[in-house]
C-alpha positions as CSV (number, residue, x, y, z in Angstrom):
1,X,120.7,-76.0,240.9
2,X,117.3,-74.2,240.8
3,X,119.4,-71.0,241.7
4,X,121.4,-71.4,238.9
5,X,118.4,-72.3,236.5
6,X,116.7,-69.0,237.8
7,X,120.3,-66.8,237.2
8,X,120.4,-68.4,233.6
9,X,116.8,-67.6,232.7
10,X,117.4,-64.2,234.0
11,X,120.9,-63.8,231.9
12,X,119.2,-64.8,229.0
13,X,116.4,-62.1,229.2
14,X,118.4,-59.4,229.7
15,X,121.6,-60.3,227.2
16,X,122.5,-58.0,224.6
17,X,122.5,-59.0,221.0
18,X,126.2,-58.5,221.0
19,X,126.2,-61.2,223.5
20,X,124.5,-63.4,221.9
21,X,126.2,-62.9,218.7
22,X,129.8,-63.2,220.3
23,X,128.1,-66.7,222.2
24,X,127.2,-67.8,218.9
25,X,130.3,-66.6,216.7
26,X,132.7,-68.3,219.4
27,X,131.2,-71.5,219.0
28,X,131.4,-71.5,215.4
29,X,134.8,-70.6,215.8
30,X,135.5,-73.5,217.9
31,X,133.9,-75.9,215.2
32,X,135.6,-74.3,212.2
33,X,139.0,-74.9,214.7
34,X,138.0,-78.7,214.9
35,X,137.9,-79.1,211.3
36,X,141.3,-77.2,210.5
37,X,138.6,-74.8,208.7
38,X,139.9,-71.3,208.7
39,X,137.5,-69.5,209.3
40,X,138.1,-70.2,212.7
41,X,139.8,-67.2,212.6
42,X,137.4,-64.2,210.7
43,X,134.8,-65.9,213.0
44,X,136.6,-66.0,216.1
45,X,137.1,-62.5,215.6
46,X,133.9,-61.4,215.9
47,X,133.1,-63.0,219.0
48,X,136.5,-61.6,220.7
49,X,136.3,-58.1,219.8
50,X,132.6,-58.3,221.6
51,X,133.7,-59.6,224.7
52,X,136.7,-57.5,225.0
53,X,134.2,-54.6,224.9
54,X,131.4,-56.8,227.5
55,X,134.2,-57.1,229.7
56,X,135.2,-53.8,230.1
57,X,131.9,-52.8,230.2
58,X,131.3,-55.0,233.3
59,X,134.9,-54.3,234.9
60,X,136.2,-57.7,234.1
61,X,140.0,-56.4,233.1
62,X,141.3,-60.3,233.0
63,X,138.9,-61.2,230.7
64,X,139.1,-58.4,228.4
65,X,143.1,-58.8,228.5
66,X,142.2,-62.3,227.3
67,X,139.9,-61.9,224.6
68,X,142.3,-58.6,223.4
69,X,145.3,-61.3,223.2
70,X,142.5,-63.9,221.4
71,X,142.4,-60.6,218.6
72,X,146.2,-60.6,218.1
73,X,146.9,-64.3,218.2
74,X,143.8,-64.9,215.9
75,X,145.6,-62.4,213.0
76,X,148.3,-63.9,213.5
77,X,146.9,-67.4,213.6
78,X,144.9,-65.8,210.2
79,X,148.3,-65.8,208.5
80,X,150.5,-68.5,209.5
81,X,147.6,-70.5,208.4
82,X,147.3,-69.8,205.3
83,X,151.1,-69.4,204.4
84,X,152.2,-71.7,201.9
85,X,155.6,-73.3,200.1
86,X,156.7,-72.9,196.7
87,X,154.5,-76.0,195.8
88,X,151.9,-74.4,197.8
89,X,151.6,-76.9,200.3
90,X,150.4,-74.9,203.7
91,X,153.5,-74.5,205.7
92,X,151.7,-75.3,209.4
93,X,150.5,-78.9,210.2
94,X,148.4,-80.8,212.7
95,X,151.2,-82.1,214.9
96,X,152.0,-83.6,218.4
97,X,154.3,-81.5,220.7
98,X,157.5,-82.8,221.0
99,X,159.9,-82.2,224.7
100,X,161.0,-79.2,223.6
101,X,157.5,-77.9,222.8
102,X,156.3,-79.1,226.1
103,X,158.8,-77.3,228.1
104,X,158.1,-74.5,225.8
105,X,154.6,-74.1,226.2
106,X,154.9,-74.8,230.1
107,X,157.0,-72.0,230.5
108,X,154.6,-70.0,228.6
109,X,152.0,-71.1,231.2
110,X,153.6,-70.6,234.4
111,X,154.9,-67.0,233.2
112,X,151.6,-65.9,232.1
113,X,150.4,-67.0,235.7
114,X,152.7,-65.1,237.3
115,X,151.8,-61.9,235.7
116,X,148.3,-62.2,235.5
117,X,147.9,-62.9,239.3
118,X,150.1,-60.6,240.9
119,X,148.2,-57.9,238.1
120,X,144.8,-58.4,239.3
121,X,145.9,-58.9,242.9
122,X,147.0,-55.1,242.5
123,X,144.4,-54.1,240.0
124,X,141.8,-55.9,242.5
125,X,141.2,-53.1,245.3
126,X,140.6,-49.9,242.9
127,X,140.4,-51.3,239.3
128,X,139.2,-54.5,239.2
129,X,136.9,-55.2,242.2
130,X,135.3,-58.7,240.4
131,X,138.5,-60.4,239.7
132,X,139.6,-63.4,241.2
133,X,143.6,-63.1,241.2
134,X,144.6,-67.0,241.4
135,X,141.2,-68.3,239.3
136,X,141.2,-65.6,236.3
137,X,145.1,-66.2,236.2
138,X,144.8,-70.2,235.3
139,X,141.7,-69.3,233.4
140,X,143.9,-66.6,231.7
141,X,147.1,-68.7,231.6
142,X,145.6,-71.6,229.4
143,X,143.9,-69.4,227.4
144,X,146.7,-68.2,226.1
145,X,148.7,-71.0,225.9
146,X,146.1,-73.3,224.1
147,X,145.7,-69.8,221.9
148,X,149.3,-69.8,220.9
149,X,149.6,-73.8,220.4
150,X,146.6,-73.5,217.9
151,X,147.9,-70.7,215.9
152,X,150.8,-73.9,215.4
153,X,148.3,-76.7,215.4
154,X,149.8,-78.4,217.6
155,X,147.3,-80.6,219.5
156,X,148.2,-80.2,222.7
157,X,146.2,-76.6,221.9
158,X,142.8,-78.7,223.1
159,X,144.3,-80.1,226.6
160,X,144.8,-76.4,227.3
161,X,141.3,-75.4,226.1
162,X,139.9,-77.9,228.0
163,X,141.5,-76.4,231.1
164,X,140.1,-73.2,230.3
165,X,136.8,-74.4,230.0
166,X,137.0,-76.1,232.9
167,X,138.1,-73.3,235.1
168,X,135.7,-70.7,233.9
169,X,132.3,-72.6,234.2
170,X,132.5,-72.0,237.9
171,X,134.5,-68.2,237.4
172,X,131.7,-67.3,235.3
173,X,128.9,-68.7,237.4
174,X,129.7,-66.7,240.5
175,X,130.2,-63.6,238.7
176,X,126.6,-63.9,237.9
177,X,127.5,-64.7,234.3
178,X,125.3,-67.7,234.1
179,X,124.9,-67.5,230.3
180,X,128.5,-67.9,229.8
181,X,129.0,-70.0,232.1
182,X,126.8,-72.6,230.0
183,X,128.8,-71.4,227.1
184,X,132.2,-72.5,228.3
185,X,130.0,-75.9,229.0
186,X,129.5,-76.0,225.1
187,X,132.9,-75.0,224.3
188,X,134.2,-77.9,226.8
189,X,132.3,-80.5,225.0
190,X,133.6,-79.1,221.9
191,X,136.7,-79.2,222.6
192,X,137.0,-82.8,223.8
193,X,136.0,-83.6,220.5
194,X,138.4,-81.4,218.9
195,X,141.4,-83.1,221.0
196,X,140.3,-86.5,219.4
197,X,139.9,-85.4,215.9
198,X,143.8,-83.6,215.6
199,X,144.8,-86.9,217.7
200,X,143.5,-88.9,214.6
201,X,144.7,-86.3,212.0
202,X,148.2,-86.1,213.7
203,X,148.8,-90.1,213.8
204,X,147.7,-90.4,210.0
205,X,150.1,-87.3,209.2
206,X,153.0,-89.3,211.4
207,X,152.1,-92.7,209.9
């Protein structure tokens, strides 16, 4: 604990302002996400075109892959949220996933995994010397998969985060990334609350 206390102190002196504007910008992102606000989306944008860039910079290819797929989906996320009918009622709802959803976004999981790890296991000797193949691919996997559920709203988006958040509190840590390790701590908390708010919107929608 005092070793970790001492790394974050020593992260925090020498982040970057783009740092600590993409730390910042991410966790509005996840509040205006909560709140079915869209600017979760112009917001979230800022803080994953800086890490895409941080993690290049420090090697960190999963990671950038990540936060370059968080750039696409959150466009496309951009739109399909603010599409609307004839009546102009928005066309995308808070909703639960239904079997074929589940087996959907499963799929989606375990084929991301697949990729990812055996990627960085090749990348890992010449390209990628930081990466941890079977770690950054679960960390990668759900990441995407909660990305693409949100751009639906469907709530399962938030078990997904969750897992994310999980997994890269301790993949941060020992890359010496103790800073964003604590802010993956944040977003965890964050998003536990967000699973229980689109719980409650989703059951008044169904009722």
């Amino acid at each position: 604990m005092p070793d970790f206390f001492n790394q974050l102190v020593t992260d925090l002196e020498h982040s970057s302002w783009p740092e600590r504007i993409a730390v910042i910008a991410g966790i509005a992102s996840v509040w205006f996400s909560r709140k079915e606000n869209i600017l979760v989306y112009p917001v979230g944008l800022i803080n994953t075109i800086i890490y895409v860039w941080l993690s290049f910079k420090g090697d960190l290819l999963g990671e950038a892959a990540v936060n370059f797929y968080y750039t696409v989906m959150s466009i496309y996320g951009w739109i399909l949220w603010t599409k609307r009918d004839q009546q102009q009622h928005h066309i995308v709802h808070i909703s639960f996933s239904d079997k074929r959803w589940w087996i959907w976004q499963l799929l989606f999981f375990t084929a991301f995994y697949i990729v990812i790890f055996f990627s960085l296991t090749w990348l890992k000797k010449d390209f990628a010397p930081g990466a941890i193949p079977w770690a950054d691919a679960f960390a990668s996997a759900t990441a995407f998969t909660g990305m693409w559920l949100m751009t639906k709203k469907k709530v399962e988006s938030w078990y997904w985060w969750i897992a994310t958040n999980i997994a890269s509190i301790p993949l941060y840590y020992v890359k010496d990334y103790a800073l964003t390790s604590v802010y993956y701590v944040v977003l965890l908390i964050m998003a536990v609350f967000g699973l229980q708010e689109w719980t409650k919107k989703a059951k008044r929608r169904h009722a």
